[in-house]
N, C-alpha and C positions, 0 to 999 in steps of 0.2 A: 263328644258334643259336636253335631254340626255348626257349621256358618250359617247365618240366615241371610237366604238369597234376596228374597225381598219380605216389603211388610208383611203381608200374610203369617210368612215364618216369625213373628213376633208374637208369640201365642206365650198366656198364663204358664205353661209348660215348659216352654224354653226359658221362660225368664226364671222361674225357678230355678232351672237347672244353672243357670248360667248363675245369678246374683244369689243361691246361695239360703235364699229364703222364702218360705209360701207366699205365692202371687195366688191373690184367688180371685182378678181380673185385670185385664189390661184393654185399650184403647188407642188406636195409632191412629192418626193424623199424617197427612202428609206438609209440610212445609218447604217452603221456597220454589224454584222452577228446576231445579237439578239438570244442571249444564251439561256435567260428567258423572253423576254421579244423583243417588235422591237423601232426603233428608226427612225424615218424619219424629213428631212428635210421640214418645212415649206416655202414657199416663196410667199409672199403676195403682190397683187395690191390692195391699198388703194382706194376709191371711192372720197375721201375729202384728203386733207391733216392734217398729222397727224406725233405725234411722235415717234408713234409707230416703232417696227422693222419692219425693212421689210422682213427678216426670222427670223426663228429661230428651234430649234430640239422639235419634239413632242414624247414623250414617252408613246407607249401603251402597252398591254398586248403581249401576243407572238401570232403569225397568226396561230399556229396548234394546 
């Protein structure tokens, strides 16, 4: 499994692979000002049900 360098890499695809269960959309958001680092909102369409979140904050490296 790759890292996800930034939001982009948060694709339906990865999240699957990563959480384990069919994502059949996702939606990122970015959140806060990211000093060192960015923060964006997750928001996930499930494919099965599941009880999982249906968001939640992803924290990667800084985009510059």
């Amino acid at each position: 499994m790759t890292v996800p360098v930034g939001p982009g890499d948060l694709t339906a695809e990865w999240l699957t692979e990563a959480l384990g269960v069919p994502v059949a959309s996702v939606a990122v958001t970015a959140v806060g000002t990211g000093q060192t680092g960015s923060s964006h909102r997750v928001a996930v369409t499930y494919a099965d049900p599941t009880d999982l979140p249906v968001s939640f904050v992803a924290k990667l490296g800084a985009e510059d």
